[in-house]
C-alpha positions in Angstrom: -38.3 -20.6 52.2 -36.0 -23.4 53.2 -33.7 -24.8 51.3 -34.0 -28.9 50.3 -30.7 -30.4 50.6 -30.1 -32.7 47.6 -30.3 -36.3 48.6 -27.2 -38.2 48.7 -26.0 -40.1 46.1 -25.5 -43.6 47.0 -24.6 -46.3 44.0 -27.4 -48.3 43.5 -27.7 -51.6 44.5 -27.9 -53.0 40.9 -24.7 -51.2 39.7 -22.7 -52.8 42.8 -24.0 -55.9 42.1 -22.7 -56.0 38.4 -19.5 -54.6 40.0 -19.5 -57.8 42.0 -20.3 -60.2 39.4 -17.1 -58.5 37.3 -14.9 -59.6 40.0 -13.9 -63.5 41.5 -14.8 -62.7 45.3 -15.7 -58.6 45.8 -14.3 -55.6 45.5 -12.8 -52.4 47.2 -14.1 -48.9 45.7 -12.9 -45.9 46.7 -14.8 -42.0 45.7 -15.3 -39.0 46.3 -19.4 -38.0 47.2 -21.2 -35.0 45.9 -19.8 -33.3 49.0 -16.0 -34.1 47.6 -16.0 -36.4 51.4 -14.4 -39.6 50.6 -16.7 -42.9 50.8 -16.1 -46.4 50.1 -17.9 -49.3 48.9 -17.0 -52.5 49.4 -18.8 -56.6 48.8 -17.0 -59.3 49.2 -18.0 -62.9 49.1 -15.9 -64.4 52.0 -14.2 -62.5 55.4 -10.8 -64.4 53.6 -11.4 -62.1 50.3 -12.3 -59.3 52.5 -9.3 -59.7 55.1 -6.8 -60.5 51.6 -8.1 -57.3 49.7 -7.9 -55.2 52.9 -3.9 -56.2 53.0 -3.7 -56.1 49.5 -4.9 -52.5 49.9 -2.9 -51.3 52.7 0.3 -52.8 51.1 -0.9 -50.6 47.8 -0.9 -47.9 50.0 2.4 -47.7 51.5 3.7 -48.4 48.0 2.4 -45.2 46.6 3.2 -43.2 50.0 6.8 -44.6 49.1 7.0 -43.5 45.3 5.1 -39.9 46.5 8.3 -39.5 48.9 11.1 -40.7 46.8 9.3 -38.3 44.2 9.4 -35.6 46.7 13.1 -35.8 47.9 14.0 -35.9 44.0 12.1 -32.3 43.4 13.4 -30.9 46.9 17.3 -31.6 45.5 16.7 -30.5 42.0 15.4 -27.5 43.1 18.7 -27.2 45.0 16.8 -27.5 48.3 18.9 -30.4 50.2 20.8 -30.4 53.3 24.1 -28.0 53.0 27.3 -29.6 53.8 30.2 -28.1 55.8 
């Protein structure tokens, strides 16, 4: 007996397009599939809205890889974990 392998899930077309009509020019959406594999959906009305939201993004990103490594440092020194002076 094989086994079926559950179709993947893909947002429908409908639900995107009232994402879309939420938004002024498109949108960026970033999950996680059935598999737990990253995906990402994206609409945009012109390549300027999708060139600004891709900066927009990557500028988000290095904000938060920023706060996630001043918030590491902090943990490493109160755990008493720094560099040792001479």
């Amino acid at each position: 007996m094989s086994k079926k392998r559950k179709k993947e899930f893909e947002f429908p077309d409908l639900l995107l397009k009232q994402i879309s009509e939420c938004t002024r020019n498109g949108f960026l959406m970033f999950y996680f599939n059935q598999d737990g594999l990253p995906q990402v959906a994206a609409q945009y009305d012109t390549v300027d809205a999708g060139l600004a939201m891709n900066q927009h993004a990557t500028n988000w990103c290095a904000a938060l890889n920023m706060v996630n490594t001043q918030m590491m440092v902090q943990n490493i020194i109160s755990a008493g974990g720094g560099p040792k002076g001479k």
